[in-house]
C-alpha positions as CSV (number, residue, x, y, z in Angstrom):
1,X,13.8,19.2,-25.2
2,X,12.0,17.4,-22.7
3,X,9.4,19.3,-20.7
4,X,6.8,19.3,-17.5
5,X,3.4,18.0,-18.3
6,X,2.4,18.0,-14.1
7,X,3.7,18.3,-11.1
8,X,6.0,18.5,-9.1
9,X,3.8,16.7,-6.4
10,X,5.9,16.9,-3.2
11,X,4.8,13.1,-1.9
12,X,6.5,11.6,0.7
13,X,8.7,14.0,3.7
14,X,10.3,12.4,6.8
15,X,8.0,13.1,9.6
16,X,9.6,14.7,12.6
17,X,12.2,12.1,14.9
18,X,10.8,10.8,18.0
19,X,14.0,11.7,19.5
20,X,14.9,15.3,17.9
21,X,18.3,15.2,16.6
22,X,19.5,18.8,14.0
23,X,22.3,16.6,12.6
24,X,19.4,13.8,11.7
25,X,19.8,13.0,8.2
26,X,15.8,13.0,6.1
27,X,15.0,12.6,2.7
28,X,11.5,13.3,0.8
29,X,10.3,12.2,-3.0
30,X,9.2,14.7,-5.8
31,X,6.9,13.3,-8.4
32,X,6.8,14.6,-11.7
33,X,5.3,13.8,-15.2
34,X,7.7,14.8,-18.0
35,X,7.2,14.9,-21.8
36,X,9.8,12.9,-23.7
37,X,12.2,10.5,-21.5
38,X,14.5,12.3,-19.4
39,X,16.7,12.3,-16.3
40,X,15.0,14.6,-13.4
41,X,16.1,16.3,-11.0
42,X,15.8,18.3,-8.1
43,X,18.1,21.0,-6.6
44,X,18.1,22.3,-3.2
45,X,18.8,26.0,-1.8
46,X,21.2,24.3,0.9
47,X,22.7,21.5,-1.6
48,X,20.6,18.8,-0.9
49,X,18.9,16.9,-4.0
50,X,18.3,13.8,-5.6
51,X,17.8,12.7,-9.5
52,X,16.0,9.9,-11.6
53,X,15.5,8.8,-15.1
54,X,11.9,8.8,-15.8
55,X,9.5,5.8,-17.0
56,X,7.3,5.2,-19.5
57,X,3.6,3.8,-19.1
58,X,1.4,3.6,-22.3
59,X,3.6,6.2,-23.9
60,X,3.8,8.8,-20.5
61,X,6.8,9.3,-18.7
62,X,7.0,9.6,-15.1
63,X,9.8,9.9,-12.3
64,X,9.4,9.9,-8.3
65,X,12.4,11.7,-7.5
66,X,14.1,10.9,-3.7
67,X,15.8,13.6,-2.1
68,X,17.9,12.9,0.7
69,X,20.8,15.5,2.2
70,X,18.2,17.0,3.8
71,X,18.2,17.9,7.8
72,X,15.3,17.5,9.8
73,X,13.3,20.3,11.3
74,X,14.4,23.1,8.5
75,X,13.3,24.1,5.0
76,X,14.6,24.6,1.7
77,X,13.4,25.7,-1.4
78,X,13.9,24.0,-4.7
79,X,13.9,23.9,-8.4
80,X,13.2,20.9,-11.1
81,X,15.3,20.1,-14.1
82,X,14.9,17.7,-16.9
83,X,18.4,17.2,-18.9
84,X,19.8,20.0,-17.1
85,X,17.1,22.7,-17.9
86,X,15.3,24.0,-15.1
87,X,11.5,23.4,-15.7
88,X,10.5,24.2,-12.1
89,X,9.2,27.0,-11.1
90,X,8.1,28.4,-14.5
91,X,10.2,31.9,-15.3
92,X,6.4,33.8,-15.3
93,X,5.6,32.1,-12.0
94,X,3.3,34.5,-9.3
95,X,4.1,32.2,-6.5
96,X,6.4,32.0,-3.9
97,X,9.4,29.1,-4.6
98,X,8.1,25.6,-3.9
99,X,10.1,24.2,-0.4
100,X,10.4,20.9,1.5
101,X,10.0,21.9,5.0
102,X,10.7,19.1,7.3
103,X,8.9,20.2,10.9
104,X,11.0,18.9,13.8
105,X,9.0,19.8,17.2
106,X,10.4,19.1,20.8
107,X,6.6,17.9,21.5
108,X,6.2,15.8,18.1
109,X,4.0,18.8,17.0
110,X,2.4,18.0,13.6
111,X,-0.2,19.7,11.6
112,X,-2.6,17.8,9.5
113,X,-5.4,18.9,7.3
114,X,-7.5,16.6,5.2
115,X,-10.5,16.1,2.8
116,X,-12.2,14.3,0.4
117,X,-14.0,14.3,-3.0
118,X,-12.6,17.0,-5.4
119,X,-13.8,18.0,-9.1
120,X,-11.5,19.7,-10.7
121,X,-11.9,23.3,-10.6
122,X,-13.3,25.0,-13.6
123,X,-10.5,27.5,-15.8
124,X,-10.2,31.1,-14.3
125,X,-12.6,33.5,-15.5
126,X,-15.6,30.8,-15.6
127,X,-18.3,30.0,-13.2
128,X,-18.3,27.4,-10.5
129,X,-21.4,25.2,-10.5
130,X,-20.2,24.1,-6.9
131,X,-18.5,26.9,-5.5
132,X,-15.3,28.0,-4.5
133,X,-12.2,24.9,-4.1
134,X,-10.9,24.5,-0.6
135,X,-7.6,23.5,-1.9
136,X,-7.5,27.4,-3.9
137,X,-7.9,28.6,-0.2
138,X,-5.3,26.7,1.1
139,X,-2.9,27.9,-1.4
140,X,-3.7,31.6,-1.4
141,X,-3.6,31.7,1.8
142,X,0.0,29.9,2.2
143,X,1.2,32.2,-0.9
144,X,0.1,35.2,0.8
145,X,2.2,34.3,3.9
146,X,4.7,31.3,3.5
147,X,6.3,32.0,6.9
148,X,2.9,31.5,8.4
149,X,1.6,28.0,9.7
150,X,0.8,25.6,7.2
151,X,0.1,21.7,7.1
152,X,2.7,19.3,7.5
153,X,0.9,17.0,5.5
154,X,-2.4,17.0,3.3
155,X,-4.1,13.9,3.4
156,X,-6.4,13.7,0.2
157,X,-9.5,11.1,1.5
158,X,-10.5,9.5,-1.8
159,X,-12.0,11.0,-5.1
160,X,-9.0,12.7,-6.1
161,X,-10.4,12.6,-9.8
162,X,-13.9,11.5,-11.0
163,X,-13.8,8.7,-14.0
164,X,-18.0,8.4,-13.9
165,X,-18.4,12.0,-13.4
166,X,-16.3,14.2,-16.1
167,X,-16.4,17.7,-17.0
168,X,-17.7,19.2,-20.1
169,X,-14.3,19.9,-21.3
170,X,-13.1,16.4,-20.8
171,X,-16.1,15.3,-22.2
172,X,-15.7,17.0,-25.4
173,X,-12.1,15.4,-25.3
174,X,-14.2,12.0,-25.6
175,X,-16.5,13.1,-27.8
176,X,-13.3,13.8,-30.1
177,X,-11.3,10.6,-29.7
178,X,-14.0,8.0,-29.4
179,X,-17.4,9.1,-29.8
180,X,-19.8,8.6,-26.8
181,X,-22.5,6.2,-28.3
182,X,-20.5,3.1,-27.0
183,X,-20.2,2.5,-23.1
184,X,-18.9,4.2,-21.3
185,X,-20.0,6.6,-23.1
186,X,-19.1,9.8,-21.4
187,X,-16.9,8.4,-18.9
188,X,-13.0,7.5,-18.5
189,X,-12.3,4.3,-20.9
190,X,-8.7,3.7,-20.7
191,X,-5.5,4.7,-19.4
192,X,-5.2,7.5,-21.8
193,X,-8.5,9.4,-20.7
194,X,-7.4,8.6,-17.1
195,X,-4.4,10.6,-17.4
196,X,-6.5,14.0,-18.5
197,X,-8.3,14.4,-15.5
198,X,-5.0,14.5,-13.7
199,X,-4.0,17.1,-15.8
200,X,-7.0,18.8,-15.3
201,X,-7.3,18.6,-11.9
202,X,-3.2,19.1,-10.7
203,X,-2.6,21.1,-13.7
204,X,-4.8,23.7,-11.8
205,X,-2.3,26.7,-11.3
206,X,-3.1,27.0,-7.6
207,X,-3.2,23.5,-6.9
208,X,-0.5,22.5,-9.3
209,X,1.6,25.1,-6.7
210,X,-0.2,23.9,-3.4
211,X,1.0,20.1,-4.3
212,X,4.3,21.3,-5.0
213,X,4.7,22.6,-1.4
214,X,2.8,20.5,1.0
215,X,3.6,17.1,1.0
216,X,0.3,14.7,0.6
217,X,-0.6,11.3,1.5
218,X,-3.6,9.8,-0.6
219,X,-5.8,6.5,-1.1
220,X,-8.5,6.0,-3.9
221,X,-12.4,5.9,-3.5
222,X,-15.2,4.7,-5.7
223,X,-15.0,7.7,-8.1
224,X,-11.5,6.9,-9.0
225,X,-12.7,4.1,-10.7
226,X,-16.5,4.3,-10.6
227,X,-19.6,4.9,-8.0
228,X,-20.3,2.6,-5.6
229,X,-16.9,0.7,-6.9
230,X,-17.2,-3.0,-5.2
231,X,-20.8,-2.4,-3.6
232,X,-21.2,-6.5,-3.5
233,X,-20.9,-9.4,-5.1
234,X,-23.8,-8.9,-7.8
235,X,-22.7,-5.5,-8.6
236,X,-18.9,-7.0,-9.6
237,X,-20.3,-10.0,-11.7
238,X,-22.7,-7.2,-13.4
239,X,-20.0,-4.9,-14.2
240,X,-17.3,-8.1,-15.5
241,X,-20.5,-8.6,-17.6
242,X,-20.2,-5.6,-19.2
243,X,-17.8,-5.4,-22.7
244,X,-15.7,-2.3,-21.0
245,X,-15.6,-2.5,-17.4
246,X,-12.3,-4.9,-17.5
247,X,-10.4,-1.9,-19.3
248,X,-11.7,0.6,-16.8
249,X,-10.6,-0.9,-13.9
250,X,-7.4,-2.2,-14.9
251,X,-6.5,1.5,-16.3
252,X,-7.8,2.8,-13.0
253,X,-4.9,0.7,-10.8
254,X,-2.7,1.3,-13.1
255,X,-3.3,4.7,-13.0
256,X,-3.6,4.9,-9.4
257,X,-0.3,3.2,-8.9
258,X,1.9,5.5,-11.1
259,X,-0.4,9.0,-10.2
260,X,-1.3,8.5,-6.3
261,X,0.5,5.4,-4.9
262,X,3.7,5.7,-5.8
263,X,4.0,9.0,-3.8
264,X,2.7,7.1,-0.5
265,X,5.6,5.2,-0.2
266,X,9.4,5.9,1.5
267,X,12.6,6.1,-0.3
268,X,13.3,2.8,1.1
269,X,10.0,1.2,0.1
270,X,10.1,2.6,-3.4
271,X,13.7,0.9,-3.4
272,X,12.6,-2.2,-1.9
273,X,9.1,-2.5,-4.4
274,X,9.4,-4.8,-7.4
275,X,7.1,-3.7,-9.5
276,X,8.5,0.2,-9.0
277,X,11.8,-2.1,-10.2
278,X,10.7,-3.5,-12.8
279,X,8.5,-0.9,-14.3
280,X,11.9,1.3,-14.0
281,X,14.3,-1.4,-16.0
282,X,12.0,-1.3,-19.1
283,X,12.3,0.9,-22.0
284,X,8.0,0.4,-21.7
285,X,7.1,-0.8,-18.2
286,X,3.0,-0.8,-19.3
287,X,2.9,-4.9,-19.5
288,X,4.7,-5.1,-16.1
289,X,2.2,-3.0,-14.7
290,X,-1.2,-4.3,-16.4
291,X,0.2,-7.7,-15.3
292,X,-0.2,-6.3,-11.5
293,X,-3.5,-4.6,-12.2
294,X,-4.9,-7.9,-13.5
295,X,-3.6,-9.5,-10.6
296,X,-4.7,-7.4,-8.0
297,X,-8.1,-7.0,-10.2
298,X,-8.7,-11.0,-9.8
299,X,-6.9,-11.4,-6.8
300,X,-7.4,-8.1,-4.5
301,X,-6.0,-9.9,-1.2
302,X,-2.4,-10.1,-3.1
303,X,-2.2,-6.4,-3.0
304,X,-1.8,-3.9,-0.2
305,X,-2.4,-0.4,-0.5
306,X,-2.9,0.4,2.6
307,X,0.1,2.0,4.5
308,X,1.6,3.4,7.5
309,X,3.3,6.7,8.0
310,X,5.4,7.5,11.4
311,X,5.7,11.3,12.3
312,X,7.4,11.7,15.3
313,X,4.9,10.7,18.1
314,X,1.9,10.6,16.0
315,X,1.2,7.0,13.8
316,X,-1.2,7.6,10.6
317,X,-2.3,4.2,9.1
318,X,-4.3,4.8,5.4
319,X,-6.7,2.1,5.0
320,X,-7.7,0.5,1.8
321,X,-11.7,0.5,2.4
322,X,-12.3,0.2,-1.4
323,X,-10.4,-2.7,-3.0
324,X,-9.7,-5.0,0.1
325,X,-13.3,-5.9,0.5
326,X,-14.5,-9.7,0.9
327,X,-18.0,-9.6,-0.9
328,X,-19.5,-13.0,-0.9
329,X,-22.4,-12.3,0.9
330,X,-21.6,-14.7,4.3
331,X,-18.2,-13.4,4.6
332,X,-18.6,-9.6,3.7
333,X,-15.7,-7.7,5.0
334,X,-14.8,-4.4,4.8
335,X,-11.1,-5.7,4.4
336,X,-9.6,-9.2,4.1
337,X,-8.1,-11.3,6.5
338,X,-4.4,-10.3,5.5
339,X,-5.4,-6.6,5.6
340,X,-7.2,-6.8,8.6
341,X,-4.2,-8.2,10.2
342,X,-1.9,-5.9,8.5
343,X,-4.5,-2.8,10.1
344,X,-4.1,-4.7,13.6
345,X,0.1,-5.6,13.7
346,X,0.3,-2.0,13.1
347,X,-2.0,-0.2,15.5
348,X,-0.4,-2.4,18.3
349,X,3.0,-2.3,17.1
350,X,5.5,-0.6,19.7
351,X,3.1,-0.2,22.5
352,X,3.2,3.4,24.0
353,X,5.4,4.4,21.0
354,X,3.1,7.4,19.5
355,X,0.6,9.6,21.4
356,X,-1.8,10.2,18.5
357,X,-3.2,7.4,16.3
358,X,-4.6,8.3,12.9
359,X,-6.9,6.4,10.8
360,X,-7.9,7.2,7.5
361,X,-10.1,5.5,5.8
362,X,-12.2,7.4,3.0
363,X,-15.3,5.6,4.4
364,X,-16.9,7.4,7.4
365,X,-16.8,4.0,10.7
366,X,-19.3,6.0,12.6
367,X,-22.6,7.3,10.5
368,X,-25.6,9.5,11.7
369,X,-27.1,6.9,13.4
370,X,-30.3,6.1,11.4
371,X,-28.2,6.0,8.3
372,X,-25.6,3.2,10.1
373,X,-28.8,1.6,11.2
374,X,-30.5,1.5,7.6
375,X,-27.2,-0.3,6.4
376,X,-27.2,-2.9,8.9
377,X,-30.5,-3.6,8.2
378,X,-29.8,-3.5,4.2
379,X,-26.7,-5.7,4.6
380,X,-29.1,-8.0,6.6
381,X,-31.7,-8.6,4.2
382,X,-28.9,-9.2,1.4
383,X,-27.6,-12.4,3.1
384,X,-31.0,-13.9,3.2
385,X,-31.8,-12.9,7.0
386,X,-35.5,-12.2,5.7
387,X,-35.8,-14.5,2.8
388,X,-35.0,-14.6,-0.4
389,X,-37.6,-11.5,-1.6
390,X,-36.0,-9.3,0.9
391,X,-32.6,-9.9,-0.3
392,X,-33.5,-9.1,-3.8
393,X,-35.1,-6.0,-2.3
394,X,-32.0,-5.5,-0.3
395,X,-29.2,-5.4,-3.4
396,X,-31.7,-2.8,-5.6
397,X,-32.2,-0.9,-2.3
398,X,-28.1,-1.4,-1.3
399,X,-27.1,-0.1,-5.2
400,X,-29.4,2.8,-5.3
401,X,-28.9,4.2,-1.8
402,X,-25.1,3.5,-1.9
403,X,-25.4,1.9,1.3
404,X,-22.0,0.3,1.6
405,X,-20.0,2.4,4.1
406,X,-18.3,0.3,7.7
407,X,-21.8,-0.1,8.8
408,X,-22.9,-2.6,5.7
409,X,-20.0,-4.8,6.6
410,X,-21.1,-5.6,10.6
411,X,-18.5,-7.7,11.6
412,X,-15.6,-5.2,10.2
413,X,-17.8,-2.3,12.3
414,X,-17.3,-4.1,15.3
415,X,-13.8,-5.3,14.7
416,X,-12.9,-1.7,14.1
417,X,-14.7,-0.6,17.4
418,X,-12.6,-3.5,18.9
419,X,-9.4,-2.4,17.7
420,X,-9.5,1.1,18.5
421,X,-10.8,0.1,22.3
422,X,-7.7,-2.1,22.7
423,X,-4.9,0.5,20.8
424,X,-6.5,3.2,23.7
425,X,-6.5,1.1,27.0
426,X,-3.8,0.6,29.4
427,X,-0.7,3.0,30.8
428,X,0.8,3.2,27.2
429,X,-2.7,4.3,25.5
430,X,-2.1,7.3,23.2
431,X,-4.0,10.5,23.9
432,X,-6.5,10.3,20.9
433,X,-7.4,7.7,18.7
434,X,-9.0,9.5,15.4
435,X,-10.7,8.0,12.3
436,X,-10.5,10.7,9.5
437,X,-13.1,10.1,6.7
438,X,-14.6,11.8,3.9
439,X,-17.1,10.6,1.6
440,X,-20.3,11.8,2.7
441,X,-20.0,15.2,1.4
442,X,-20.6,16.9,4.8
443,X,-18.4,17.2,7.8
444,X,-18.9,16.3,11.6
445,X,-17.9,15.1,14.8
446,X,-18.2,12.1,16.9
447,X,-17.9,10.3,20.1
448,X,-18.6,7.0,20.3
449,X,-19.5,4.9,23.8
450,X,-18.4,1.5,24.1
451,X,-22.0,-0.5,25.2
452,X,-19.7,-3.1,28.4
453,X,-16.9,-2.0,30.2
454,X,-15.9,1.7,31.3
455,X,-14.3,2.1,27.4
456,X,-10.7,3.2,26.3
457,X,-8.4,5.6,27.9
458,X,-7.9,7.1,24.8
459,X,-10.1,10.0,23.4
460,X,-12.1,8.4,20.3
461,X,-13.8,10.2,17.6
462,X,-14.9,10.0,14.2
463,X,-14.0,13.0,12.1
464,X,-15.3,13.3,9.2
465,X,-14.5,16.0,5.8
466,X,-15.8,15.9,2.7
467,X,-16.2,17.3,-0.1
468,X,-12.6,19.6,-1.0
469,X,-15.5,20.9,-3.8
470,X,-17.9,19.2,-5.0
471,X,-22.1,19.3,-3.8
472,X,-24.6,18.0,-2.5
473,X,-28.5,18.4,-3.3
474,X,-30.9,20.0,-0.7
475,X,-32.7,17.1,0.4
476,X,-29.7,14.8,0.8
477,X,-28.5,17.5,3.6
478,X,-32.0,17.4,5.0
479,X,-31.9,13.8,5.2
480,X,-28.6,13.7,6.8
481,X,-29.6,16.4,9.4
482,X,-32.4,14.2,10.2
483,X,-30.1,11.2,10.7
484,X,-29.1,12.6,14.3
485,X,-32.6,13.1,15.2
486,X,-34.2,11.2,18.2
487,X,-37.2,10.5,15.8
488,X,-34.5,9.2,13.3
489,X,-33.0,7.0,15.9
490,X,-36.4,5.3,16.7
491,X,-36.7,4.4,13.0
492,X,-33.2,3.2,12.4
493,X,-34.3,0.8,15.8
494,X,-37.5,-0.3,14.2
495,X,-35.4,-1.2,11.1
496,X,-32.5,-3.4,13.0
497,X,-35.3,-5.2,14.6
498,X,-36.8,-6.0,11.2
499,X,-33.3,-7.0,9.8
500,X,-32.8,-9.2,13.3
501,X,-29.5,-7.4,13.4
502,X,-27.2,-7.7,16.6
503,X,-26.5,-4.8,18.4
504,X,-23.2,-2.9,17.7
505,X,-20.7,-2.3,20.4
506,X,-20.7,1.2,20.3
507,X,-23.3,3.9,20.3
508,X,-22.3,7.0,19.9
509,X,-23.1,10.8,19.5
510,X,-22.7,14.1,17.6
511,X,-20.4,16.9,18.9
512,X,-20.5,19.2,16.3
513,X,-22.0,19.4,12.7
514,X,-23.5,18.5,10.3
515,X,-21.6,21.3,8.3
516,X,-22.1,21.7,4.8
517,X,-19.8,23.5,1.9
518,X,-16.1,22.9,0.5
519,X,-14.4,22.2,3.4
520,X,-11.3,21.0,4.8
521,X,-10.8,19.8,8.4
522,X,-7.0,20.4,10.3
523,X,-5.7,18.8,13.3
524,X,-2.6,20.8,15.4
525,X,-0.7,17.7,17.7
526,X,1.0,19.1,20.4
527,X,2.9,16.9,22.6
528,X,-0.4,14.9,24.3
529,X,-2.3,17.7,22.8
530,X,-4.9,17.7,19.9
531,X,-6.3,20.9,18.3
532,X,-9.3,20.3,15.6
533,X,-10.5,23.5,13.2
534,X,-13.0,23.2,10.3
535,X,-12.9,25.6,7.5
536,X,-15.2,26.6,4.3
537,X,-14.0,27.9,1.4
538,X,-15.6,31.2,0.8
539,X,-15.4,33.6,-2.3
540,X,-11.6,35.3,-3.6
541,X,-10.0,32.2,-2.8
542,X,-10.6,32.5,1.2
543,X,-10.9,29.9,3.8
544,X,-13.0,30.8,7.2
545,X,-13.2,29.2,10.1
546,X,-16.4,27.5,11.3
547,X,-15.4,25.7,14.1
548,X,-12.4,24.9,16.4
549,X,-12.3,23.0,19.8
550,X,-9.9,21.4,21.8
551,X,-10.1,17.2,21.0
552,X,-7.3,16.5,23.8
553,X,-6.6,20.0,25.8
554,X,-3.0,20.4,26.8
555,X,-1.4,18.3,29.1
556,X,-3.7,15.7,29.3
């Protein structure tokens, strides 16, 4: 009898109708991982549902379920069956029924909460080296009261899982199936190991429930494949030096395709993919989809995963900050020319058709300002701007620092800052334009101030969240405290002088932060409206607030 080995992950949910209509027809996916081939389904309390014959990868077998019959601005609850025998929710289950709620607001209101950079939690009854998970506060909280307000989506940052970084328990799984003398060593070699720290991470009871009730959008970081994943061009050629890295990266897009992407897309772009197709029609789809993660491995321009999300008034574009980068060092880009026009068709598409833009891109655009400084100068020196000494300086300096955030791609920094002042001037300029990040494993605020002209109409800030839990080492915060100093300033200036970089377009300050702790950050979109809150995760599975302001007050 065929079983659930994880999920369900409720992925994609139609977003609420710019024009509110009851009777509107909306559909949402489940994602599940089953363990024997199967047909899946899902049943709906009011009748609604969808089914699908799982697929096999390297001997795992997965189905993304669509769901249509459903009616926008309601909620249902539902159940999981493989073969006809319910799986989901278990029969011993402490949590409220998993539902698809699909908000429908008069105003296009929308909650979002997001974050970045999660290690798995640890088993009840053991200690947390890193303190208490923001996602466990999330989920108690919504099982204590699932009436109360909740997020209509959860958008997970980057660092969903941590291939370079494992636990001791996975380690040990290692240890036991390959040894560790050999590299990796004690990291993620192959599709196989990639596939336990998704069960160790969503195979978390309280997380396992959260997914199966909020519906998340995701896009990889470094740490789902490895730190500092495409740094440059000398850090690629030394890691396609190496006898492992080509399995490790292949396994990681693979895996990332069938575990996080997948659930990005619509019913209509799942049905419209070919390579969902194809992988579907096969007894084994694994050689259809290594054949795309060699492909996008030698060719990265020739896959986009990057995409857009409508909800109502409010447009959230995921960038791809990771694997789109151009690296040769005089034609860095944070994202190829394809992407980068991709990123611009849709910020300007339908001109005055959304009031809120959302960007997320794992990667923070706007850094404390001696650390965005320090990365100009750095990405100077690597393309030869102080001769060839300095540039060898530069790369040891770039790798060990990780200095490869927006700012260590110049032209994509300002390109950005050009963007986001064009998408927020004129009569049909949304209310906000926001860039959600994670990454840096602290959170903050900021404004930035366009250097000529009187700047966009639109409010602009940088919000940043990270990490879900995770840590970070005293002087690391000290040093990003600092980064907003005045004194700091004055040596990030000393430094672009020295670098003979140009000045950016933007300066910018700090309205609030930095904060430190397992965190995630929450946006309420009212109408023309934007509401931010930050909260920690505290002890007993809690979440407190630390800070909420108005971004956009109402009405304007």
């Amino acid at each position: 009898m065929a079983g659930l080995r994880l999920g369900p992950l409720l992925r994609y949910v139609d977003g609420p109708p710019s024009v509110p209509d009851p009777s509107a027809a909306s559909s949402a996916t489940v994602w599940i991982e089953a363990t024997r081939p199967c047909a899946a389904e899902v049943r709906c309390a009011d009748g609604a549902g969808g089914t699908a014959r799982t697929f096999q990868v390297a001997g795992h077998h997965y189905a993304l379920i669509p769901v249509t019959g459903l009616t926008a601005g309601t909620e249902t609850a539902y159940e999981v069956f493989l073969d006809g025998t319910r799986v989901w929710p278990p029969p011993d289950s402490r949590f409220p029924p998993s539902v698809i709620r699909l908000p429908m607001d008069e105003e296009g209101g929308l909650r979002v909460s997001f974050g970045s950079c999660r290690w798995a939690a640890p088993p009840a009854g053991e200690s947390d080296p890193v303190g208490p998970d923001a996602l466990h506060g999330l989920a108690a909280r919504i099982a204590a009261d699932p009436a109360a307000a909740r997020p209509d989506v959860l958008l997970l940052l980057g660092d969903q899982v941590y291939a370079d970084e494992v636990s001791d328990a996975t380690r040990e799984r290692i240890r036991a199936r390959r040894g560790l003398a050999d590299p990796p060593g004690a990291e993620v070699a192959d599709f196989e190991e990639y596939t336990w720290l998704y069960d160790e991470s969503w195979g978390d009871p309280e997380v396992r429930w959260l997914l199966s009730t909020v519906p998340t959008c995701m896009v990889f970081d470094d740490h789902d494949v490895i730190d500092d994943w495409n740094t440059s061009a000398a850090w690629l050629a030394d890691m396609r030096a190496t006898p492992w890295w080509r399995e490790r990266i292949l396994s990681g897009l693979m895996s990332y395709w069938v575990y996080q992407h997948l659930g990005n897309l619509s019913p209509a772009e799942l049905a419209a993919d070919p390579l969902h197709t194809a992988v579907c029609a096969q007894p084994d789809g694994t050689d259809a989809l290594r054949a795309f993660a060699c492909r996008a491995d030698a060719d990265p321009a020739s896959v986009r995963w990057s995409y857009r999300r409508d909800f109502g008034r409010t447009r959230l574009l995921m960038v791809d900050s990771r694997a789109a980068r151009v690296l040769a060092e005089d034609g860095r880009a944070m994202l190829d020319p394809d992407e980068a026009a991709w990123l611009r068709d849709q910020v300007l598409d339908g001109p005055g058709s959304y009031d809120h833009l959302l960007i997320g891109t794992s990667l923070p655009w706007l850094l404390p300002p001696l650390v965005h400084d320090a990365e100009a100068w750095n990405a100077a020196l690597c393309r030869g701007e102080r001769g060839a000494r300095w540039a060898r300086f530069g790369e040891k300096l770039r790798r060990a620092a990780d200095l490869e955030h927006w700012a260590a791609f110049p032209g994509s920094f300002a390109a950005l800052a050009g963007l986001l002042a064009e998408a927020g001037t004129g009569p049909a300029a949304p209310a906000s334009v926001l860039v959600l990040s994670g990454d840096v494993h602290h959170a903050y605020v900021a404004e930035p101030r366009w250097r000529e002209g009187p700047g966009p109409d639109a409010r602009v800030l940088q919000l940043t969240c990270s990490p879900v839990h995770n840590s970070i080492p005293l002087s690391i915060r000290v040093g990003f405290r600092f980064g907003w100093s005045t004194v700091a300033r004055a040596v990030g200036r000393r430094l672009a002088r020295h670098g003979r970089c140009a000045p950016a377009p933007v300066d910018w300050r700090k309205l609030g932060g930095p904060w430190f702790g397992n965190q995630l950050m929450s946006l309420e979109l009212r109408g023309r409206s934007a509401r931010l809150r930050l909260e920690q995760a505290r002890g007993n599975d809690v979440l407190t607030t630390v800070t909420e302001s108005d971004l956009v007050p109402g009405g304007s």
